[in-house]
C-alpha positions in Angstrom: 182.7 -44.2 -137.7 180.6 -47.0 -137.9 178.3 -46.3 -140.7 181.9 -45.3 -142.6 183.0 -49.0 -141.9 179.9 -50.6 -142.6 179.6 -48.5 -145.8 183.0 -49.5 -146.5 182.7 -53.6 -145.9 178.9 -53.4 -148.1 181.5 -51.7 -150.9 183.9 -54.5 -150.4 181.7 -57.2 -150.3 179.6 -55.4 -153.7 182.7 -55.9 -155.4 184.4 -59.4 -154.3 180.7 -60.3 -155.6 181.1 -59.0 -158.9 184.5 -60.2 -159.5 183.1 -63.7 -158.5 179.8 -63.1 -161.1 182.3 -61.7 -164.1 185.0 -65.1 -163.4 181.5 -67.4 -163.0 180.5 -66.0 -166.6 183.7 -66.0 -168.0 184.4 -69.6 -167.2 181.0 -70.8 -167.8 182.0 -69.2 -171.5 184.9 -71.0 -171.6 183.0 -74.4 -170.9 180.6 -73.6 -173.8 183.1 -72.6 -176.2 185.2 -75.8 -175.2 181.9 -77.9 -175.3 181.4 -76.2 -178.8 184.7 -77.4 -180.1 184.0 -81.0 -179.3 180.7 -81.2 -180.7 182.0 -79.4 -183.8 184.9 -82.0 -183.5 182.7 -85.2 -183.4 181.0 -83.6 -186.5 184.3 -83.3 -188.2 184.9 -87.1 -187.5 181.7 -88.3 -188.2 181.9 -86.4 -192.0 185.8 -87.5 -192.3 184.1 -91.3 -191.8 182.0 -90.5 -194.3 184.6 -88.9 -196.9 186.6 -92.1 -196.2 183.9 -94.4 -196.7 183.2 -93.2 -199.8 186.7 -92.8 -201.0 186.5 -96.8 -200.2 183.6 -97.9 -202.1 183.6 -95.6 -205.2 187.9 -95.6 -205.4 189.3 -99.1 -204.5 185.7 -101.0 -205.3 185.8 -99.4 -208.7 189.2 -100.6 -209.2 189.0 -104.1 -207.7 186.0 -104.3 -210.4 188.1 -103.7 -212.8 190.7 -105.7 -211.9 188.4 -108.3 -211.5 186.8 -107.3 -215.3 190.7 -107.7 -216.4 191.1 -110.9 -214.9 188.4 -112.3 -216.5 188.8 -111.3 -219.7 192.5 -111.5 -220.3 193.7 -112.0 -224.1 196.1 -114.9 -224.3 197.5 -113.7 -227.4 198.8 -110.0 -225.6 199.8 -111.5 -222.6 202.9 -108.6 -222.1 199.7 -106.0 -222.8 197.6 -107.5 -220.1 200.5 -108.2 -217.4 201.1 -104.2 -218.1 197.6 -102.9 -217.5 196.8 -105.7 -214.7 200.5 -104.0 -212.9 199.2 -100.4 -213.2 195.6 -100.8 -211.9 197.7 -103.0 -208.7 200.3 -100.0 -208.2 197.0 -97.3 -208.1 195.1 -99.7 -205.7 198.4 -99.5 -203.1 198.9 -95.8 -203.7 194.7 -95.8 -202.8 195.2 -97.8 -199.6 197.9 -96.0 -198.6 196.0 -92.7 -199.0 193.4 -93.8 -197.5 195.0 -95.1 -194.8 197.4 -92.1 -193.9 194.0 -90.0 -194.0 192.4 -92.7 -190.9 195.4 -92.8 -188.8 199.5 -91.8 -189.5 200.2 -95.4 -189.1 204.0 -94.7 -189.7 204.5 -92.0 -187.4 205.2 -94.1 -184.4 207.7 -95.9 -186.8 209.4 -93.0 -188.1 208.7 -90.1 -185.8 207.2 -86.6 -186.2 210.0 -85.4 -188.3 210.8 -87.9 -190.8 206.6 -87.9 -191.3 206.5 -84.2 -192.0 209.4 -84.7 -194.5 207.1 -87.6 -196.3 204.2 -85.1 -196.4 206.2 -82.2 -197.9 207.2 -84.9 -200.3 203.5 -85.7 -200.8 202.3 -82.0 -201.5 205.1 -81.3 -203.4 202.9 -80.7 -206.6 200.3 -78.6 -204.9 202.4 -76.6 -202.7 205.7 -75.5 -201.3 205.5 -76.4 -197.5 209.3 -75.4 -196.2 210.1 -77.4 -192.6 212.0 -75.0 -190.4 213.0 -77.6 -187.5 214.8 -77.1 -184.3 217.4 -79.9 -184.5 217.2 -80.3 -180.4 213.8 -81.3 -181.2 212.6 -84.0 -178.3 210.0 -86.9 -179.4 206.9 -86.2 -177.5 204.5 -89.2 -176.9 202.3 -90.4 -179.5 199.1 -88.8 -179.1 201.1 -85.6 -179.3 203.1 -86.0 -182.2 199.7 -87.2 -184.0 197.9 -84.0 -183.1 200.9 -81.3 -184.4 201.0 -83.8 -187.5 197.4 -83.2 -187.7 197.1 -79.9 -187.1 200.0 -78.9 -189.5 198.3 -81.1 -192.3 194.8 -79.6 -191.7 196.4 -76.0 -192.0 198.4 -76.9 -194.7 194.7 -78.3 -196.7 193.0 -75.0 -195.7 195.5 -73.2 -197.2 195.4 -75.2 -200.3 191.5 -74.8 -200.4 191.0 -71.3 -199.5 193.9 -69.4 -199.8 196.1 -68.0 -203.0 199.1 -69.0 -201.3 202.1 -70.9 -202.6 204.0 -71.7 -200.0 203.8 -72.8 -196.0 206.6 -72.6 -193.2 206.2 -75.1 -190.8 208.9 -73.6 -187.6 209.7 -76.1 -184.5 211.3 -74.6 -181.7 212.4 -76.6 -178.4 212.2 -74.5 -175.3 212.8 -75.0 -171.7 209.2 -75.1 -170.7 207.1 -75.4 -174.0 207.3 -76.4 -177.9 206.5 -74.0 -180.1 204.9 -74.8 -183.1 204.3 -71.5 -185.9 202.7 -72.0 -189.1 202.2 -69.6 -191.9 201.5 -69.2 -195.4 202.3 -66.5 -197.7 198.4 -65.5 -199.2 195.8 -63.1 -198.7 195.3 -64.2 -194.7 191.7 -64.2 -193.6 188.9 -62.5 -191.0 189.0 -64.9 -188.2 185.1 -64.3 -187.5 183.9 -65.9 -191.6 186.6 -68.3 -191.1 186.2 -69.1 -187.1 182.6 -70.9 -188.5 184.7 -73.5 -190.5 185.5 -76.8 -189.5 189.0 -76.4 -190.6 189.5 -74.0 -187.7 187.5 -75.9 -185.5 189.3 -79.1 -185.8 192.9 -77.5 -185.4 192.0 -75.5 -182.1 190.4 -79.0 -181.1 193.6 -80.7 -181.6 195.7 -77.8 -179.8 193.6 -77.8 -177.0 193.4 -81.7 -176.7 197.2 -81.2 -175.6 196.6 -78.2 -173.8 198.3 -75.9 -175.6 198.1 -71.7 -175.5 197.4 -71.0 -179.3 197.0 -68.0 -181.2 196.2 -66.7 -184.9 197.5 -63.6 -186.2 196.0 -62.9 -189.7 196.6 -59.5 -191.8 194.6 -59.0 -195.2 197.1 -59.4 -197.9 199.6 -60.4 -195.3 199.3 -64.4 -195.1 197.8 -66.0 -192.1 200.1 -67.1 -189.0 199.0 -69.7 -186.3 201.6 -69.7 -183.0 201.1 -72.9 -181.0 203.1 -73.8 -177.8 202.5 -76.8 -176.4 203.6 -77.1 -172.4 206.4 -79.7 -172.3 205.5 -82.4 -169.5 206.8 -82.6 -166.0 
C-alpha cells in the first residue's frame, strides 16, 4: 500500500513538474515574442523618422527654394502671373506640412475625436480607396493614447492594403460592448499567408499598437477571400 502511494505522489509530482516546465516555456515565449514586437517597433519608428525626415528636406526644402527662386525673380510687368504661381507653391507647402504632420502625430484627434478623424481620413483616401466606416453610434471616447493607437492601427491596415493587396475597398466596424470595444477591419482582396506576411513591419507595428492597449487580437485571412483583423480592446474599470 505504501509503494502504491508513493508511486502515486512521484506520478503526481512528475506531472505538476511538467505542467510548471510547459507554462515556464510558454511564457518565456510569450516574453520573446513580445520583446520581438518592440524591437521590431523601435525599428519601425526609427525608419518612419527617417521617411519623415526626408519627406522634409527633399519636399518642403525644394519648395521653399523655389519659392525663394520666385521671390527673387519676380517680373514686375506679370505681376497677376507671379501672385498666381507664388499662391499655388504656398497652398502645396500647407497641404506638405499638414501631411507631414498628420504622419508624426494626429494632432487633431484630441480636437475632434476618433470618429470625426476617421471620417477626415476616408475623405483623404478617397482617390486611392473606398474605406466604408461602419460605427456604433453608442460609441464612448476612450483616452487619448487609445484613440491614437485604433487610428493608427486602422490607418496602417488601411496602407498595407493599399500596398499589397488588389483590394478596393476597407470596412472599418466599431462596436461598443459591455466589457470591450471591438474593432474589425477587412478588405475585400486576395487575403494573405500570415507566416510571408507576419515578417513585415506592417504587421508588426499593428499587433504593437494592439498590444500596447492590451487588447485580444486576431487575423482571419482566406486566399481569395480578403483579409479580416478582429480587435477588442478591454474597456477600463
Amino acid at each position: 500500500m505504501i509503494i502504491i502511494i508513493t508511486f502515486i505522489l512521484v506520478a503526481y509530482r512528475s506531472f505538476i513538474s511538467r505542467i510548471l516546465k510547459e507554462k515556464d516555456i510558454q511564457f518565456q515565449a510569450e516574453l520573446d515574442h513580445q520583446l520581438e514586437l518592440t524591437v521590431e517597433n523601435i525599428k519601425g519608428q526609427e525608419d518612419e523618422r527617417k521617411r519623415i525626415a526626408i519627406a522634409v528636406h527633399d519636399d518642403i526644402g525644394n519648395r521653399l527654394n523655389i519659392l525663394a527662386l520666385w521671390l527673387n525673380n519676380l517680373d514686375p510687368e506679370n505681376q497677376e502671373k507671379s501672385k498666381k504661381i507664388i499662391q499655388s507653391q504656398i497652398t502645396e507647402l500647407i497641404d506638405s506640412t499638414r501631411s507631414i504632420s498628420h504622419a508624426l502625430y494626429p494632432v487633431n484627434l484630441e480636437k475632434l475625436g476618433l470618429i470625426l478623424y476617421l471620417q477626415e481620413l476616408v475623405t483623404n483616401l478617397s482617390y486611392r480607396i473606398s474605406l466604408q466606416l461602419d460605427i456604433d453610434p453608442r460609441y464612448l471616447q476612450r483616452e487619448v493614447f487609445t484613440e491614437v493607437q485604433i487610428y493608427r492601427i486602422i490607418q496602417e491596415f488601411t496602407s498595407n492594403v493599399i500596398k499589397h493587396s488588389t483590394a478596393n475597398e476597407v470596412t472599418v466596424y466599431i462596436r461598443e460592448y459591455p466589457r470591450h470595444l471591438a474593432v474589425i477591419l477587412s478588405d475585400n482582396g486576395q487575403g494573405f499567408d500570415e507566416k510571408i506576411a507576419a515578417k513585415g513591419m506592417g504587421l508588426k507595428n499593428i499587433e504593437a499598437r494592439a498590444i500596447s492597449v492590451q487588447a485580444f487580437f486576431k487575423w482571419k485571412n482566406k486566399a481569395g477571400k480578403g483579409s479580416r483583423l478582429i480587435i477588442n480592446i478591454p474597456n477600463q474599470l
